[in-house]
C-alpha positions in Angstrom: 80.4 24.6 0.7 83.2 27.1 1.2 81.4 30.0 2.2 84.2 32.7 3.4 87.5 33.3 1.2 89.9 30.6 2.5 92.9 28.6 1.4 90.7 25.9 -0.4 88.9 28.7 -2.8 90.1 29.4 -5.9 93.1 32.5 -6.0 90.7 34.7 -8.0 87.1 35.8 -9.2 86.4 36.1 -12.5 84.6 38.5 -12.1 87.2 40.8 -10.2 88.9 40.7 -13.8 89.1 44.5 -14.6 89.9 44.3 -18.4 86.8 42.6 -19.5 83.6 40.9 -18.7 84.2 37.3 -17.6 82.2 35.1 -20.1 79.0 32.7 -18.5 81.4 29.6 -18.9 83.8 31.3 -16.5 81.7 32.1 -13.9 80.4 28.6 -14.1 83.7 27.5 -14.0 84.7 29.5 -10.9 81.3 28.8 -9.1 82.4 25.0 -10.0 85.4 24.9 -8.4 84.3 27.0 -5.3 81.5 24.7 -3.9 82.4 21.3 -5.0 85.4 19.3 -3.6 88.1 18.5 -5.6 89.2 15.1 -6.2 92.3 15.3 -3.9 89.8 16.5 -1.3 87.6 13.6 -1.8 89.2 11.3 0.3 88.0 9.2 3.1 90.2 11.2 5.0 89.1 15.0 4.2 85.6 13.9 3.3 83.2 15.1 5.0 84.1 18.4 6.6 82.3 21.1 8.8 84.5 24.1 10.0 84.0 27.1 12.4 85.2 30.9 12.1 86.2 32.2 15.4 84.8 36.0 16.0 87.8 36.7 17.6 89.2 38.1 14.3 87.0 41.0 15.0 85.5 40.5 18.7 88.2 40.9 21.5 85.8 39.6 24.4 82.1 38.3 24.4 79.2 38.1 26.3 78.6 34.9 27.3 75.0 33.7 28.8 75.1 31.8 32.0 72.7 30.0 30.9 72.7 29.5 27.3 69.6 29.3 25.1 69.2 26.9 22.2 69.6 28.4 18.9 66.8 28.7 16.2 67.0 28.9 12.6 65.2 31.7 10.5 65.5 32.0 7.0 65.4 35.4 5.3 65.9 36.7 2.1 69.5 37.3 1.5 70.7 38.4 -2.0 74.6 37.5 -2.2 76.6 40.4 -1.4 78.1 43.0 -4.2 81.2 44.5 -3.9 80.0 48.1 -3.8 79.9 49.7 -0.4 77.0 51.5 -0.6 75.4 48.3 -1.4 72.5 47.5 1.0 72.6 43.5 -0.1 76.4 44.3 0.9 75.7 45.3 4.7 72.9 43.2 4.7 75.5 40.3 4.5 78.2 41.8 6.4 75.1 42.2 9.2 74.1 38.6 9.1 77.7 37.4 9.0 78.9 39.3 12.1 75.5 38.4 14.1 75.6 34.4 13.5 79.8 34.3 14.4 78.7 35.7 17.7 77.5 32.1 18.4 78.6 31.8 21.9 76.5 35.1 22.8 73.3 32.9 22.0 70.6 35.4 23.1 72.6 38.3 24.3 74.1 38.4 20.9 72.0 42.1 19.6 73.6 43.4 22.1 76.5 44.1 20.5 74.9 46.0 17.3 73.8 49.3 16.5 70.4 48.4 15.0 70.0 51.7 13.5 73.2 52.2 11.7 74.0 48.4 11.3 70.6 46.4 10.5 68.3 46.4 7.6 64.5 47.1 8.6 63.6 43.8 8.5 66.8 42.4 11.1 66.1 45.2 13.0 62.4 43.9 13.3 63.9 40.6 14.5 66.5 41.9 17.0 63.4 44.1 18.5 61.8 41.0 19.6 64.5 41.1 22.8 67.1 38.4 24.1 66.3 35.6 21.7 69.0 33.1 20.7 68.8 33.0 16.6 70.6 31.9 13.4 70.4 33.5 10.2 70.5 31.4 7.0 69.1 32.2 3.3 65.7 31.3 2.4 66.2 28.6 -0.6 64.3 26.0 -2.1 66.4 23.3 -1.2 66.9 24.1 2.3 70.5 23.4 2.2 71.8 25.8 4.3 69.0 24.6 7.5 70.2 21.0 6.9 73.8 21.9 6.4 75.4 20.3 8.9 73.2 17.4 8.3 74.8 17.2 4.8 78.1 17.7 5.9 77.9 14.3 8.3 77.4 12.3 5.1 80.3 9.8 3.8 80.9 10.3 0.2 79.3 6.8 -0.6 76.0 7.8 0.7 75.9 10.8 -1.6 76.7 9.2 -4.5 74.2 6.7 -3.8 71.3 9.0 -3.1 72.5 11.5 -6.0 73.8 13.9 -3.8 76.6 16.5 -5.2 79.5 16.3 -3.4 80.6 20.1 -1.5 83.2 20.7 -0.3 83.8 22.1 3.3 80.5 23.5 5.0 80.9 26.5 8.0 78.6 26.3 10.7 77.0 28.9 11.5 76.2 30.3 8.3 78.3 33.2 6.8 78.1 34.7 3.5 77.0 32.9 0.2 78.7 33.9 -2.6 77.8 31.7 -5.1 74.0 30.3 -5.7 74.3 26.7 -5.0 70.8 26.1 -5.5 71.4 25.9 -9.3 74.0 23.2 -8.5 71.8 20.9 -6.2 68.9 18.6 -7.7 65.2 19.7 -7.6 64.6 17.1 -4.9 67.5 17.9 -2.7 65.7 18.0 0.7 64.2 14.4 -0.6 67.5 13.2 -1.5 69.0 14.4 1.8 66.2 12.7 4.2 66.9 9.4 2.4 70.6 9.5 3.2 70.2 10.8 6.7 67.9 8.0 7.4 69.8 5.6 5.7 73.1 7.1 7.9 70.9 7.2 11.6 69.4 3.7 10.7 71.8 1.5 12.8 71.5 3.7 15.8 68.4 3.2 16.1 67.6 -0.8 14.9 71.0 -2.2 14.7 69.3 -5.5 13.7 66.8 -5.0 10.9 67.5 -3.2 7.8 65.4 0.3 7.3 63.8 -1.7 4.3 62.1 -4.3 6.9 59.5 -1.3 7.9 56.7 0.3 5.8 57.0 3.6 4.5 54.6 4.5 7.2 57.0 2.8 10.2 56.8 5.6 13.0 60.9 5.0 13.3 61.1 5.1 9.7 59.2 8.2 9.7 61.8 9.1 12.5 64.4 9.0 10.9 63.8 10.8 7.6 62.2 14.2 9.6 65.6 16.3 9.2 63.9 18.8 11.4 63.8 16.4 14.2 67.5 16.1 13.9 68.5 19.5 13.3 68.1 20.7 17.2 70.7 17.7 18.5 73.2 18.1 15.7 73.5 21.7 16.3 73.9 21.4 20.4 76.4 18.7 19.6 78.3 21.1 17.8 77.8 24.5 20.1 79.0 21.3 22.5 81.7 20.5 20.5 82.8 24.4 20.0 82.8 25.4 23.8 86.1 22.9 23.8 87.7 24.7 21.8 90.7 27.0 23.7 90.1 30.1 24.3 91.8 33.0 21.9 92.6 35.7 24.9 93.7 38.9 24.6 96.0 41.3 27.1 94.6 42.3 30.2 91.9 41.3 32.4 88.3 41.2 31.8 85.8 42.4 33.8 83.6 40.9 36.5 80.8 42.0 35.0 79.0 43.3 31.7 77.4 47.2 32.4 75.0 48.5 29.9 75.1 52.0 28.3 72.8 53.1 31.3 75.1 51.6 34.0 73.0 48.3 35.0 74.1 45.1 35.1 73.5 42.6 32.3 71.8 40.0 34.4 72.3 35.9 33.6 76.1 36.8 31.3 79.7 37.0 32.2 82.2 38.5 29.9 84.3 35.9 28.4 87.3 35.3 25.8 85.8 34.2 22.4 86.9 30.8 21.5 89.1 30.2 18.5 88.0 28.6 15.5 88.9 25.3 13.3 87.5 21.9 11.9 84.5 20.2 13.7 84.9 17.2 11.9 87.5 16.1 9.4 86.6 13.0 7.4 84.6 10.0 7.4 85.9 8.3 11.2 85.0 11.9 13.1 82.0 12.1 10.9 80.5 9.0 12.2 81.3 10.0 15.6 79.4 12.7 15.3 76.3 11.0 13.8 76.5 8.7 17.1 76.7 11.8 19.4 73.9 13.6 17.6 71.5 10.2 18.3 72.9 10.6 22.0 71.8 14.3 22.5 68.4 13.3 20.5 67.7 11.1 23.4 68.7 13.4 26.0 66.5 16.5 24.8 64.1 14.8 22.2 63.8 11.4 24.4 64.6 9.9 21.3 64.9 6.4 23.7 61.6 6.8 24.9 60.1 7.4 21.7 62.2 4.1 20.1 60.7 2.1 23.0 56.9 2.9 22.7 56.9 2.2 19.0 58.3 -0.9 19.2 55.6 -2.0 22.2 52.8 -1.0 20.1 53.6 -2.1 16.4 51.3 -3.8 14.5 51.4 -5.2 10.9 51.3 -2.8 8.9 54.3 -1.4 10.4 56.4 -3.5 8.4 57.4 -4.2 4.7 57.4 -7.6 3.0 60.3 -8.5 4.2 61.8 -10.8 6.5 63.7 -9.5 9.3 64.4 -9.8 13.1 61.7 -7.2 13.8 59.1 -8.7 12.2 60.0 -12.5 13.5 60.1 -11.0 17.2 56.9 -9.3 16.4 55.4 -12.1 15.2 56.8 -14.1 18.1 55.2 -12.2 21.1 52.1 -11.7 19.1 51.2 -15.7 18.6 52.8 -16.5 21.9 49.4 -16.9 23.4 48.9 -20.4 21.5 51.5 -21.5 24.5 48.7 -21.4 27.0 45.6 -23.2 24.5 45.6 -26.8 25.6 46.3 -29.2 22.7 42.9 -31.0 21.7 41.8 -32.4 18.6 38.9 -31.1 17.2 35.9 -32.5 15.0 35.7 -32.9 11.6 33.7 -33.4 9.4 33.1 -36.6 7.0 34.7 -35.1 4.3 38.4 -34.0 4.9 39.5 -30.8 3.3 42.5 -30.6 2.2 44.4 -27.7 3.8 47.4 -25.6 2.7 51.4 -25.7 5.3 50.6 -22.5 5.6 46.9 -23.0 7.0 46.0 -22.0 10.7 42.5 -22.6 11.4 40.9 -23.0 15.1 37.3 -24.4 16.4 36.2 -26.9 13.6 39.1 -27.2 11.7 42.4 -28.6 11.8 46.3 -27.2 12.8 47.3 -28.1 9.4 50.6 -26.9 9.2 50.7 -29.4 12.7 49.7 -32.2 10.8 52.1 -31.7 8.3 54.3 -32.8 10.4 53.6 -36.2 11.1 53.5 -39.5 9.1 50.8 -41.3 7.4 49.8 -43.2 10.2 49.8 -40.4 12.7 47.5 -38.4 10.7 44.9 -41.3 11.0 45.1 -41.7 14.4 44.5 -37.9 14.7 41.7 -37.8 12.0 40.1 -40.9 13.5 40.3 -39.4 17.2 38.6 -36.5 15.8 36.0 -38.4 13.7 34.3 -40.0 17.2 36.7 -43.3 17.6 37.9 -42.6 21.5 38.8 -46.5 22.0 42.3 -47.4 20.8 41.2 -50.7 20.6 38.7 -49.3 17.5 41.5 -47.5 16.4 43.6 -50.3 16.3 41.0 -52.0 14.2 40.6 -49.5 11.9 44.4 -49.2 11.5 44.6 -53.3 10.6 46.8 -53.9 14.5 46.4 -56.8 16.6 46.3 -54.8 19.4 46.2 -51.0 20.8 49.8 -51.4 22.0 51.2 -49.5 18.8 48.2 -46.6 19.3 49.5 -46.1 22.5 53.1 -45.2 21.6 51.8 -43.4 18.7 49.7 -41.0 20.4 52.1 -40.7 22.8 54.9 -39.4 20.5 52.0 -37.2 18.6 51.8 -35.6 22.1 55.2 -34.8 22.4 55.3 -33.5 18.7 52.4 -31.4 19.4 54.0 -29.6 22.9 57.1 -29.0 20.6 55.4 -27.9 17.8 52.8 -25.3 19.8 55.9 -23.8 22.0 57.6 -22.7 19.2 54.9 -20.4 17.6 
């Protein structure tokens, strides 16, 4: 989403047309061609895109916190701007604009405004709360502008897959909107976006089952698709990313020190040159190097690890779908690894032998089925005739039509062996 005039936006507004009224299909037009990437931009190699727009354009230094705080997004109302002066949705804008470029500044960034003459009521309500580090984006349906640079990490293939429109370049932070791209974006956007994300994250977080393999209810699963989970790491990757960026300086020295109006000292901030602008990401190799940074900072603020880890100790069935896949088998694995330590015995049965299914596990009174399924004719008699009160081998071997209990002997030797194999493995 181009959201400041720039070299990919259309040369003109319609609406800027003096002589007449631009018509509905115009506007649409324009609006069109001013959020959406075109074709030629929809390349593996400009697809997808996040830029930034230095405040150096109209800061020459900046306060910048010692210590930085972590930014928080609060949506407000914010009709687009018009181009009368006097407009308040104008300065509202212009307000807004100003306050989120003066990123670096975190929570010192209020200082720097004249609430009375610059703010509406309600910013000025905000800013009174004191140093707090905060980012401004409009209040939509869809939620776009929160999960922007969530969006914006998507290859082109996942949005088409999910149904996603393809925008062109998103800023981060947020600047001015000038076109409503909420009637442009499905009704089911945010659910559209969490499916891609998850579907984007998944192989950072089980690179060996398919997101599929895990019910709907899968605590990773669940994990994945929470956008607000991920919006925290994604943005300090990219306030990470940004403080890399050279600095634009200016003539002179700055000072050692930032005094207020009343002559104090701003405690815990330095003055510093604001850093110069540009792409984040450009295409679909930096995106995905992104993606794997933002899993990285999830696990060093979120203890996304930690969280991965516990899960996967404490699954139980219903944790996963119908499907087959590595999880489950190693799930299944440790949890029927305790047969390893039953000692092999034959059971009793009763007169009448049931006939039991391969996939029958029954213990007590009843037979390993799916065990005897696995030996020959003979072999099952000797079991079933073990089990039925004949201990000698010699009956056996009577029973069986042998001269002797030679043949029983090797038998139940090899049935032994079969067994051991047969239990270890499940």
């Amino acid at each position: 989403m181009e959201t400041l005039p720039n070299p990919d936006l259309p040369a003109t507004d319609p609406a800027d047309d003096g002589d007449r009224e631009p018509t509905p299909a115009e506007i649409e037009s324009w609006e069109r061609e001013t959020i959406f990437v075109s074709s030629d931009k929809a390349t593996a190699q400009e697809f997808p895109r996040l830029w930034n727009l230095s405040v150096s354009f109209t800061k020459r230094a900046i306060v910048r916190p010692t210590v930085p705080q972590p930014p928080e997004y609060v949506t407000i109302a914010l009709p687009r701007p018009q181009v009368r002066e006097d407009d308040e949705s104008l300065r509202r804008s212009l307000a807004v604009h100003e306050w989120n470029q003066l990123w670096e500044a975190a929570q010192f960034r209020r200082r720097f405004f004249d609430e009375e003459m610059e703010f509406t009521p309600d910013l000025a309500r905000i800013a009174d709360r004191g140093d707090v580090s905060i980012i401004f984006v409009p209040r939509t349906a869809s939620r776009y502008y929160e999960y922007a640079p969530l969006y914006h990490l998507l290859d082109r293939r996942t949005c088409e897959r999910y149904g996603l429109p393809l925008l062109g370049r998103g800023q981060w932070p947020f600047g001015m909107e000038f076109v409503d791209i909420g009637k442009y974006l499905p009704d089911d956007f945010e659910r559209r976006l969490s499916q891609a994300w998850a579907s984007t994250v998944w192989r950072h977080l089980d690179s060996g089952s398919r997101l599929v393999a895990f019910s709907r209810d899968d605590p990773i699963r669940l994990l994945a698709h929470n956008l607000d989970y991920w919006v925290p790491p994604v943005t300090a990757v990219i306030q990470d990313t940004l403080r890399d960026f050279p600095l634009v300086k200016g003539d002179g020295d700055l000072p050692a020190e930032i005094r207020l109006i009343d002559g104090s000292v701003l405690d815990g901030a330095v003055p510093g040159w604001p850093r110069a602008g540009g792409d984040l990401w450009r295409g679909q190799e930096e995106a995905a190097e992104f993606v794997a940074l933002t899993v990285d900072q999830a696990d060093s603020t979120g203890k996304l690890r930690a969280i991965l880890d516990a899960v996967r100790a404490n699954r139980v069935a219903d944790d996963f779908s119908a499907r087959w896949s590595y999880a489950r088998e190693d799930f299944e694995r440790k949890l029927y690894r305790k047969r390893n330590k039953i000692s092999i015995k034959f059971v009793e049965l009763t007169d009448t032998i049931p006939v039991q299914g391969p996939e029958t596990e029954v213990e007590d009174r009843t037979v390993f089925s799916d065990f005897l399924a696995l030996l020959d004719e003979k072999e099952r008699q000797i079991v079933i005739l073990l089990a039925s009160g004949h201990t000698k081998l010699t009956e056996i071997a009577n029973e069986l039509g042998y001269a002797n209990h030679s043949p029983i002997s090797k038998r139940l030797a090899k049935i032994r062996r079969q067994a051991q194999a047969f239990f270890d493995q499940h």
